[in-house]
C-alpha positions in Angstrom: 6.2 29.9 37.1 9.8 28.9 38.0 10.9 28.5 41.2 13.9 30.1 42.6 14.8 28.8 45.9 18.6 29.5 46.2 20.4 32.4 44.9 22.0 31.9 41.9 22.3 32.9 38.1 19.1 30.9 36.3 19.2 30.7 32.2 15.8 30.0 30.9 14.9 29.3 27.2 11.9 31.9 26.3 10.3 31.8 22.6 9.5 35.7 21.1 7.7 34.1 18.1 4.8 32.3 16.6 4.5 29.0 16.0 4.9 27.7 12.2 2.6 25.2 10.5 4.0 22.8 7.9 1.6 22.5 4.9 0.5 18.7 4.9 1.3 16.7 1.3 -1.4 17.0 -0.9 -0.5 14.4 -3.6 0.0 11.3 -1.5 -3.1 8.9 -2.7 -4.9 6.1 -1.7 -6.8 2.7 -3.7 -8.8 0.4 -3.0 -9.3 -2.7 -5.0 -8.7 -6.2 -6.2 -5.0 -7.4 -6.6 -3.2 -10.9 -7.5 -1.8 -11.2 -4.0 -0.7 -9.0 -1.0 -1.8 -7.8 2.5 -5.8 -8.2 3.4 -7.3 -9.5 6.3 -8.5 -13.4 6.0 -9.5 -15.6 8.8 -6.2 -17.2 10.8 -4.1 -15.2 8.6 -1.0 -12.7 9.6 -2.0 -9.8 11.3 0.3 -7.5 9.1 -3.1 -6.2 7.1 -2.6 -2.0 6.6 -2.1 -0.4 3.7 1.6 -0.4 2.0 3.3 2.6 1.3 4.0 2.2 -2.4 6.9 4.8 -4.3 7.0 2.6 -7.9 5.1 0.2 -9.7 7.8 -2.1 -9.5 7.6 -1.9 -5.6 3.8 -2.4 -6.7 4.4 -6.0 -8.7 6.5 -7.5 -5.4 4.0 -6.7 -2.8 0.9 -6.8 -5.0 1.6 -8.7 -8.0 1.8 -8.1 -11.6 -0.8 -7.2 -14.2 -1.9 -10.3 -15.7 -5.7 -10.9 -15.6 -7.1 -12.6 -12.2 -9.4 -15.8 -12.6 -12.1 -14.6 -10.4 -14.6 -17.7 -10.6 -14.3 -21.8 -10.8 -15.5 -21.7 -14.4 -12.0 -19.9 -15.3 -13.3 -16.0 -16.3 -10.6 -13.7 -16.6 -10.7 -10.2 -15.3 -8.3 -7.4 -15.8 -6.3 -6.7 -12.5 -7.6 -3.1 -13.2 -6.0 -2.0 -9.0 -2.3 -2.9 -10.9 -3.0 -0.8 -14.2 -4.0 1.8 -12.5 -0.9 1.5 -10.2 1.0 1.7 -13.3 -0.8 4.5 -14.6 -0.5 6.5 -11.5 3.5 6.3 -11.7 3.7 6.2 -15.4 2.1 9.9 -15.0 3.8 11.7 -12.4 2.9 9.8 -9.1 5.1 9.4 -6.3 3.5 8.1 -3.3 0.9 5.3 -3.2 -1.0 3.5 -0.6 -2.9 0.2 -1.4 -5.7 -1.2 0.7 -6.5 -4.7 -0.8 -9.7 -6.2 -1.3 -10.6 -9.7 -1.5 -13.4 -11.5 -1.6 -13.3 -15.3 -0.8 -15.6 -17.8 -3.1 -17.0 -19.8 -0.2 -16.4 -19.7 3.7 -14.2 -22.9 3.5 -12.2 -21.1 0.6 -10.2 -18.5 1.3 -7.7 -19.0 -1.9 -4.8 -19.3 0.4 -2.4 -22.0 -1.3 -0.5 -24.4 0.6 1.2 -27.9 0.8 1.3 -30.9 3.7 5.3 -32.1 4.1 4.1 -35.7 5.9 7.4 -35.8 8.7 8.3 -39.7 9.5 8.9 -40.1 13.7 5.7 -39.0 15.0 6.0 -35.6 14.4 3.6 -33.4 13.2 3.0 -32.4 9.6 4.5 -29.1 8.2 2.5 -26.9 6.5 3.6 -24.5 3.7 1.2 -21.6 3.1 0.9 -18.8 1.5 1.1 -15.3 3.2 -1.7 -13.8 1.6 -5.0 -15.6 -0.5 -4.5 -15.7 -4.4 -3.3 -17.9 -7.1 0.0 -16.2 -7.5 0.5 -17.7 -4.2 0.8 -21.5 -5.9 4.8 -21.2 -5.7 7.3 -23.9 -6.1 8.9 -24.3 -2.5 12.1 -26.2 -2.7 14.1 -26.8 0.4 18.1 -27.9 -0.1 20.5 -29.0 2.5 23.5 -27.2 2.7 26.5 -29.1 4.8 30.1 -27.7 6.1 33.3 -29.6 6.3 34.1 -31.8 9.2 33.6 -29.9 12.1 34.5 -32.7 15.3 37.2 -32.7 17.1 38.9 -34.0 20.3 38.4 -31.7 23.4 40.7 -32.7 26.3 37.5 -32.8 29.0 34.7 -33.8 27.0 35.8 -35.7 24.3 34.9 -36.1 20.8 33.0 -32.6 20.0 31.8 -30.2 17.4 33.0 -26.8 16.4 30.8 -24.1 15.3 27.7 -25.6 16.6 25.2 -23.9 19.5 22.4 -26.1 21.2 20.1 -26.8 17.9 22.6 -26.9 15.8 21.8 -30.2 13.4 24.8 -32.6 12.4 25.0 -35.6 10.1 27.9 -38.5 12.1 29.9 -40.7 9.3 32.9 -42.5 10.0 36.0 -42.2 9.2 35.8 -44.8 5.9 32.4 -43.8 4.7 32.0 -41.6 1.6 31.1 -38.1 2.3 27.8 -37.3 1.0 27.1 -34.1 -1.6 25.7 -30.7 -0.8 22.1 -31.0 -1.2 21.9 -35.1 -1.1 19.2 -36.5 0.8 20.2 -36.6 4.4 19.2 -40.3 6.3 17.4 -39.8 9.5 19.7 -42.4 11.3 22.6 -40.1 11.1 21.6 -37.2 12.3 22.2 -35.6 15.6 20.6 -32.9 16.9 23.5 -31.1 19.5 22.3 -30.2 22.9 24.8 -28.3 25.5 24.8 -28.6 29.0 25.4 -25.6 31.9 29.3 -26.3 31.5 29.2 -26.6 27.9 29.9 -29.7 27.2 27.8 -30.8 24.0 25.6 -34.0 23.5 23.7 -35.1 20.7 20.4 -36.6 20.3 19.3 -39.0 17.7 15.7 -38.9 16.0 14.7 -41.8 18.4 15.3 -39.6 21.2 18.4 -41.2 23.3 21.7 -39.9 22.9 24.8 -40.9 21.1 28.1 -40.3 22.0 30.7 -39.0 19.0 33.2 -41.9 17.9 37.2 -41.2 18.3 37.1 -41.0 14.5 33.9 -39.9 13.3 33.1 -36.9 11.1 30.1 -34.6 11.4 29.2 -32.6 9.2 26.8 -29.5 10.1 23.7 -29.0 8.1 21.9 -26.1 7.6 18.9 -25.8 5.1 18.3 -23.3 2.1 15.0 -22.7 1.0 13.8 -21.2 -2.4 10.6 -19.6 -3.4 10.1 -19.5 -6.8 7.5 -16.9 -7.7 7.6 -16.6 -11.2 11.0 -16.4 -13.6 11.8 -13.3 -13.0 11.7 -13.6 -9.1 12.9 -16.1 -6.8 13.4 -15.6 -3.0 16.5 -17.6 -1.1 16.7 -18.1 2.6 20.2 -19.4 4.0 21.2 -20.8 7.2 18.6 -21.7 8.2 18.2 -24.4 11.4 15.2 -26.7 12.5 15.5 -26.3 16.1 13.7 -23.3 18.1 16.7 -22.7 20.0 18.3 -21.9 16.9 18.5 -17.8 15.8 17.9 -18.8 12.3 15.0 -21.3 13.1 13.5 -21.5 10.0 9.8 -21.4 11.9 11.1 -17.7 13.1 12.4 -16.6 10.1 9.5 -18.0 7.9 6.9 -17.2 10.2 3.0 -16.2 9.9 3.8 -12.5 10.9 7.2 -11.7 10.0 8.5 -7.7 10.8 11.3 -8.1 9.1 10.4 -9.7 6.0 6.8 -8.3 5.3 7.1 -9.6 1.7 7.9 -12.9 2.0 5.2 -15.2 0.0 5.6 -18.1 2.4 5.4 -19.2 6.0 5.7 -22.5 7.5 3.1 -23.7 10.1 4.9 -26.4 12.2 6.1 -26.6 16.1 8.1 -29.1 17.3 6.9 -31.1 20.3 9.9 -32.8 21.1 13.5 -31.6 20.2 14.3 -34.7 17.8 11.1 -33.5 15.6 13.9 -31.3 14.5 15.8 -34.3 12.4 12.1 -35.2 11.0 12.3 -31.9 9.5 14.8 -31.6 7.9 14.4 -35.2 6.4 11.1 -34.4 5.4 11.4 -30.7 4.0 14.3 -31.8 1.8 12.2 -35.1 0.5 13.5 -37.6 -2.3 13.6 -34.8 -4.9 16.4 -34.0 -6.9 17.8 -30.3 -7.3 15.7 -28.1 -9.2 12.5 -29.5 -7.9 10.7 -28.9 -5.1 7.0 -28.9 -3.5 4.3 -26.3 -5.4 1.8 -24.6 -2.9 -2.1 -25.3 -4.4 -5.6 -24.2 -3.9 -4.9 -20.7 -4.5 -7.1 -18.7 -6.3 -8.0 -14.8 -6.7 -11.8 -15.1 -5.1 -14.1 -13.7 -6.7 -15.1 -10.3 -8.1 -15.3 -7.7 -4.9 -18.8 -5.8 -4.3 -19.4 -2.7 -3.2 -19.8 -3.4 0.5 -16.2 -5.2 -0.1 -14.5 -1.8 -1.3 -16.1 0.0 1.6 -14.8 -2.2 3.6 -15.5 -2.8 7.9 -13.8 -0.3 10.3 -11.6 -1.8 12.8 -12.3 -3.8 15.6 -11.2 -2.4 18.9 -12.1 -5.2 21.4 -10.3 -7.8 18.8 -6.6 -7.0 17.6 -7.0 -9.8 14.7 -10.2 -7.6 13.0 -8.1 -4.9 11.2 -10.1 -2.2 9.1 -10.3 -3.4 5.3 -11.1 -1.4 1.9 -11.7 2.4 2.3 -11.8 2.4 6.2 -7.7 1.1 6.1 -7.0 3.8 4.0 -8.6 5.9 6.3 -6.5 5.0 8.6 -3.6 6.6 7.1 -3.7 10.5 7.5 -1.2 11.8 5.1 -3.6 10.5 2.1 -5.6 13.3 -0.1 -6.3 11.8 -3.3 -9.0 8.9 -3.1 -9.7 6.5 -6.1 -11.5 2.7 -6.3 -10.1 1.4 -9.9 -12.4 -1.5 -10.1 -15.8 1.3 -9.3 -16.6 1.4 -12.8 -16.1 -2.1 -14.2 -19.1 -4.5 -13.0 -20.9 -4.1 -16.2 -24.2 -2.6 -14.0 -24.2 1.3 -13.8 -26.2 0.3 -10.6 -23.4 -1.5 -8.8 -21.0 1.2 -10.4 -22.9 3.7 -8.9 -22.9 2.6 -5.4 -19.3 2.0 -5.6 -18.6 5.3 -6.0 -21.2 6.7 -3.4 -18.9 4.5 -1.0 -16.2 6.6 -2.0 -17.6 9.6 -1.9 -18.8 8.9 1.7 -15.2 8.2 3.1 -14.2 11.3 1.6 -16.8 13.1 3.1 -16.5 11.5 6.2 -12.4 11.8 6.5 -12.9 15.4 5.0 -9.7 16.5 3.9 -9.3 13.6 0.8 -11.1 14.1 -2.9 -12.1 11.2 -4.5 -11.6 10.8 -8.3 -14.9 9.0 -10.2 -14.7 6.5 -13.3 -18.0 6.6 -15.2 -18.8 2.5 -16.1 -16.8 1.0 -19.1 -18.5 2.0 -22.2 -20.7 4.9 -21.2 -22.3 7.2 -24.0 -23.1 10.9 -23.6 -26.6 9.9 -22.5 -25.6 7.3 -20.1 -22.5 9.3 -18.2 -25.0 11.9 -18.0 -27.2 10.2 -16.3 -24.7 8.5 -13.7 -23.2 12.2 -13.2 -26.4 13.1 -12.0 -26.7 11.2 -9.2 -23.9 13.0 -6.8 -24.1 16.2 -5.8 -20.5 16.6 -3.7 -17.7 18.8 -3.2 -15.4 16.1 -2.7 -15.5 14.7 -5.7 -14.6 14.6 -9.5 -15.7 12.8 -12.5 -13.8 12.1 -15.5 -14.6 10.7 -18.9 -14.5 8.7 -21.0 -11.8 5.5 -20.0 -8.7 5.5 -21.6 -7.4 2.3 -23.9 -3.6 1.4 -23.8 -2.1 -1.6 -25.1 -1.8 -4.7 -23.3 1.8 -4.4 -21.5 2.1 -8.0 -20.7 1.7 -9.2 -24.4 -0.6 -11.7 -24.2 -1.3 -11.3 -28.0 -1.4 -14.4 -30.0 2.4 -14.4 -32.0 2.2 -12.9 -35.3 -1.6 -10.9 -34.2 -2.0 -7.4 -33.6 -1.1 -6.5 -30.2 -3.9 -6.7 -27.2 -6.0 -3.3 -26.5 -6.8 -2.8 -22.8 -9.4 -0.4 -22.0 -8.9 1.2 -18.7 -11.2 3.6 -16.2 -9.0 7.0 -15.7 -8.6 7.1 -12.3 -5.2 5.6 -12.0 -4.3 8.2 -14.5 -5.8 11.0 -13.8 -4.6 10.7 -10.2 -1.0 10.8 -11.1 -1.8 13.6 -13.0 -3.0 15.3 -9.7 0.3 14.5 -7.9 2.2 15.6 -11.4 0.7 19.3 -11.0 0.6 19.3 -7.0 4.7 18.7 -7.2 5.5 20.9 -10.5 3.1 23.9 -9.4 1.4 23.4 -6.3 -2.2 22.5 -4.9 -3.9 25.9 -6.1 -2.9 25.2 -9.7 -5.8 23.2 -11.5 -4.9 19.9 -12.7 -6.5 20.2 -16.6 -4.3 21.2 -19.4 -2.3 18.7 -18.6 -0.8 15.5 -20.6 -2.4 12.0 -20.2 0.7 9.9 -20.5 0.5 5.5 -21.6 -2.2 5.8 -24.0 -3.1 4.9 -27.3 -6.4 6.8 -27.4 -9.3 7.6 -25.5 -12.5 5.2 -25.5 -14.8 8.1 -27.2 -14.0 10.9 -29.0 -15.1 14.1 -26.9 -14.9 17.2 -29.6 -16.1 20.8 -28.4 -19.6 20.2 -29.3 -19.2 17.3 -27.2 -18.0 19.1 -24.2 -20.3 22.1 -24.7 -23.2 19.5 -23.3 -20.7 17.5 -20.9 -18.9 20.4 -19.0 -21.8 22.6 -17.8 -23.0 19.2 -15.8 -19.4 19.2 -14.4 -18.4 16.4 -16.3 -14.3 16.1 -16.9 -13.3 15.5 -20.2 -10.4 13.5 -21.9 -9.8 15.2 -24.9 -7.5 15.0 -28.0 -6.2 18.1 -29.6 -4.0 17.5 -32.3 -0.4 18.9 -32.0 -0.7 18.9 -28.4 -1.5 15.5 -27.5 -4.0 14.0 -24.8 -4.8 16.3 -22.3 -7.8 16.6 -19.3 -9.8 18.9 -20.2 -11.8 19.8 -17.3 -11.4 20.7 -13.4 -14.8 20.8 -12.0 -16.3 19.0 -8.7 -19.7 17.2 -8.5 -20.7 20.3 -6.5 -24.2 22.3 -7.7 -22.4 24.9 -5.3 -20.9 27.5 -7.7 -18.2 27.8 -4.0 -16.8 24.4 -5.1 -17.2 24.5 -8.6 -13.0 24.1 -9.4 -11.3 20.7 -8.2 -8.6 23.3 -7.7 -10.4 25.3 -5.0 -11.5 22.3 -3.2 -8.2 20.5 -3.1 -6.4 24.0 -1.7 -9.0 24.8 1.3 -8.3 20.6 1.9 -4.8 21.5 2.2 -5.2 24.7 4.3 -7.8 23.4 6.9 -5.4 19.8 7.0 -2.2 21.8 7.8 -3.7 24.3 10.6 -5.3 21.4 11.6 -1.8 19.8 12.4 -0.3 22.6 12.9 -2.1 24.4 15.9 -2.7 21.8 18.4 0.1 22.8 20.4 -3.0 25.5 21.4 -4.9 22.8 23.0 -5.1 23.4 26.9 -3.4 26.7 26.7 -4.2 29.4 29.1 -7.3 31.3 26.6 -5.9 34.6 26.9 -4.9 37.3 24.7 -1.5 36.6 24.4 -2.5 33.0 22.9 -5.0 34.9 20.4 -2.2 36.2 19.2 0.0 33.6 18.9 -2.5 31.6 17.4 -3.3 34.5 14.9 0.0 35.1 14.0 1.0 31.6 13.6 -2.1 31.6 10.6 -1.2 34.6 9.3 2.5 33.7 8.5 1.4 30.8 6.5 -1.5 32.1 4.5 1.4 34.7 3.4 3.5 31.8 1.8 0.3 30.6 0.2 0.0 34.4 -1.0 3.2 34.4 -2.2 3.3 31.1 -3.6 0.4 32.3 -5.7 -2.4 30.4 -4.5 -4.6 33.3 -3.0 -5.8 36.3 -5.1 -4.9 39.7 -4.4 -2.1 42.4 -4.9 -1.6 42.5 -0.9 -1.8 40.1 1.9 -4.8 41.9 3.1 -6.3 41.5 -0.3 -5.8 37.7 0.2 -7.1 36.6 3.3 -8.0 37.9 7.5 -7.1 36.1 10.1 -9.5 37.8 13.2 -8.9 35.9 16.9 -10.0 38.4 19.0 -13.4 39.3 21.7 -15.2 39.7 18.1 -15.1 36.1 17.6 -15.5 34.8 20.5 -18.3 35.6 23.5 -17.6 35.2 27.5 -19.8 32.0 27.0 -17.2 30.8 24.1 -14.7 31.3 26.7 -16.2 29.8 29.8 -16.9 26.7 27.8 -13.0 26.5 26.7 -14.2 27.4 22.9 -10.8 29.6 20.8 -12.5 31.0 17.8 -10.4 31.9 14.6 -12.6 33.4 12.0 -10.2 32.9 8.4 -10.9 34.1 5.1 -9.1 33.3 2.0 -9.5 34.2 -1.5 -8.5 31.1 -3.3 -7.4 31.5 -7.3 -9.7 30.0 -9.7 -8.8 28.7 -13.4 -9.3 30.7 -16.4 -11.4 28.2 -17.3 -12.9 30.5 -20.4 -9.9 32.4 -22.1 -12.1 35.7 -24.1 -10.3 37.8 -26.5 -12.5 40.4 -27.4 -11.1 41.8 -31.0 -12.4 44.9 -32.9 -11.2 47.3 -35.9 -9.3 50.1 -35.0 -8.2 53.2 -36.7 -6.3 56.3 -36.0 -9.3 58.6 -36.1 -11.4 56.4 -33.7 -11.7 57.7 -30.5 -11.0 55.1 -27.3 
């Protein structure tokens, strides 16, 4: 209660309705898999590991990397980068939101295929080290590191004599007299006429030379300041430039801060450079050293990346999180479950080992972390070159709600023309995961969560692997297998929305996915309830609060029934609860819906008709 201790005139804000619950976003999905470069967790590497947020595939080839085929062994074998064609895929049909959990496997303990390159630095200082963010071959980039200088910047101050404008305490300037010839942007700076500008408490500045005393400023001499430019050059297409930068710590643009191994600001930068000074003069060593002898338009190239090998799947699982050591992030399917707003589950490398064995246990991983984070369905790729017998068999090892299977793969062609010239172009054959999920998010956005996501256009195809007919699908669909089917005139289309449920309560993908989205959004959108006095008046509220949003749903059309009551109960009350409930701190809500199912079988029953005949 208030209190009211003085008289006065007391304005209190009251509420005189129920709370509102936000329906949670049902096509946001999650992979897992192998990628040419990106965030995942490697011994001494940044600590910036979780799962991007991706909204196109273009953000996908800058974080990720591109689609070309990954060399996942010393011997040189290509694999498809099956994580980024899905990717593609997902967006190409309808996708929106995407978060990628990487998954690497390193070749060896002593090889973790991060790339980098030793700059040697002349005075005693330490090396530098260029590396690569993240393990992978794509991270053998050409590192080229130019010196940039200003005009003369000295001049005579009346107390302190000859000084420098512009130029804090770590600023680096190169000292030529008055006769000399001013050297070029970009020429190689000599170590002997560099100073490196320290100021004192009044302000006066002095500057160090690389042998460590100091050297005063001649009457005449010119200084030039020099700052360093470095350019990454990823492929032809991309090539990242970082300006003004300094040497020195004290310097806001230190080229250590702003090219460092965990970078906030810059989470896609492909480079970082391992090097602290001991000694302030180490400063002038770097920038000798980082800009070299080479002339414009070379620089250093990173090595010793490579793309591991081929991930297992324990690897797509993944290890949960380690709480007692910050550096141990979660990897594979336990980082994605570390993002909540995730429903739609999918490992694009599951089905492409080769061994239905292996394929098989990769997707009992992911149905376990759906079942585990309960409000996600995971979409299944039967292996790469199943027949009817064979994807029958694999189907019949899962028996889950939160689940779907879909066959057969889907063949595109190759989008990064690798074709020989003058050869027909390269067919890819691809599991439909990435494709199917998109679809999902397609339907979710156009027609919402209860609407079944079959019937619906498979977009970036050339054709399907096999050729499912109705006789086909007449032995595939009563074992709840998904088909991809073409139907001339209308195209590519799924043809089937069934779990890998024997119960016939889950039977629709549909049904699943909308009691997901309904016990995920009064999940969030009650715990305001939590401690509350466990009363009538909070039965109510809490009542009314799920009342108000199954009627949306009713209205939307997701539940069945010509009135609310039709549709769904909501009972809080001393029926669902006993005194024990209540002297335990137990609320009961007992909610039914009646979800919408597909017309999965569309009858017309046709018969003759004449005026005489009698109804």
């Amino acid at each position: 209660m208030p209190e009211y201790l003085s008289p006065g005139v007391y304005v209190e804000e009251v509420s005189f309705r129920s709370k509102s619950i936000e329906g949670v976003p049902t096509s946001t999905t999650g992979f897992a898999g192998m990628a040419r470069f990106g965030p995942v967790r490697y011994p001494n590497g940044p600590l910036t590991t979780e799962p991007r947020l991706i909204t196109s595939f273009t953000e996908f080839e800058r974080v990720y990397g591109g689609l070309e085929p990954m060399v996942v062994d010393a011997a040189g074998t290509e694999r498809l980068a099956y994580t980024a064609h899905a990717a593609r895929a997902f967006f190409n049909n309808g996708g929106r939101r995407l978060y990628v959990s990487r998954v690497f496997a390193a070749r060896a303990e002593e090889d973790q295929g991060v790339a980098s390159a030793t700059i040697a630095l002349g005075g005693g200082a330490p090396s530098a080290v260029w590396r690569a963010r993240w393990p992978g071959a794509m991270g053998n980039v050409l590192v080229e590191t130019r010196v940039v200088r200003s005009r003369n910047i000295a001049f005579d101050h009346p107390a302190f004599g000859r000084q420098v404008r512009q130029a804090k305490a770590g600023a680096v300037v190169e000292v030529f007299a008055a006769a000399d010839t001013l050297p070029a942007d970009n020429d190689a700076p000599a170590s002997g006429r560099l100073r490196l500008v320290n100021v004192d408490a009044n302000g006066q500045q002095t500057f160090l030379q690389a042998n460590g005393t100091e050297a005063a400023l001649g009457a005449t001499d010119v200084a030039l300041l020099v700052e360093l430019r470095v350019l990454v050059t990823v492929d032809l297409e991309r090539i990242d430039v970082y300006d003004q930068l300094g040497a020195d710590p004290r310097q806001k643009r230190d080229i250590a801060r702003i090219l460092q191994r965990d970078d906030p600001e810059d989470e896609n930068a492909f480079v970082w450079l391992d090097w602290a000074a001991a000694t302030p003069q180490q400063a002038l060593e770097l920038v000798v050293g980082l800009r070299g002898a080479l002339p414009t338009g070379q620089g250093t190239r990173l090595t010793g990346g490579n793309d591991g090998g081929v991930v297992q799947p324990d690897d797509l699982d993944g290890e949960e999180a380690d709480p007692d050591d910050v550096e141990r992030k979660a990897t594979g399917l336990f980082a994605l479950g570390d993002v909540e707003d995730i429903a739609i589950v999918a490992l694009p490398d599951a089905g492409t080992y080769g061994d239905v064995t292996l394929s098989a246990q990769a997707a009992d991983r992911l149905i376990g972390h759906c079942e585990r984070m309960r409000y996600r369905v995971g979409i299944v790729d039967a292996p790469e070159g199943s027949s009817m017998n064979e994807v029958r068999a694999f189907r019949s090892r899962f028996d889950t709600k939160y689940a779907a299977l879909y066959y057969p793969w889907i063949e595109i062609l190759d989008p990064t023309e690798r074709a020989a010239q003058g050869a027909p172009p390269r067919r890819l054959q691809l599991p439909p995961s990435g494709f199917v999920a998109g679809i999902y998010a397609r339907s979710d956005i156009e027609r919402g969560v209860h609407k079944a996501p079959a019937n619906e256009v498979v977009r970036g195809l050339t054709r399907f692997e096999a050729n499912v007919n109705k006789a086909r699908q007449d032995v595939l669909n009563p074992e709840n297998i998904n088909a991809l089917r073409f139907f001339e005139g209308r195209g590519n289309r799924v043809w089937g929305a069934r779990t890998l449920s024997s119960d016939p309560e889950w039977k629709y993908v549909n049904v699943r996915r909308l009691f997901v989205f309904i016990e995920h959004s009064i999940d969030k959108g009650t715990q305001w309830a939590v401690f509350e006095p466990n009363n009538p008046r909070l039965w109510t509220n809490v009542r009314e609060t799920v009342e108000n949003f199954l009627l949306v749903l009713w209205r939307d059309g997701a539940l069945l029934g010509d009135k609310p009551e039709d549709a769904f109960f909501v009972r809080c009350d001393r029926t669902t609860m006993t005194q024990n409930d209540l002297d335990n701190g137990r609320l009961i809500v007992l909610i039914g819906v009646a979800p919408v199912k597909p017309a999965e079988f569309v009858i017309f029953r046709i018969g003759q008709f004449t005026a005489d005949a009698k109804s």
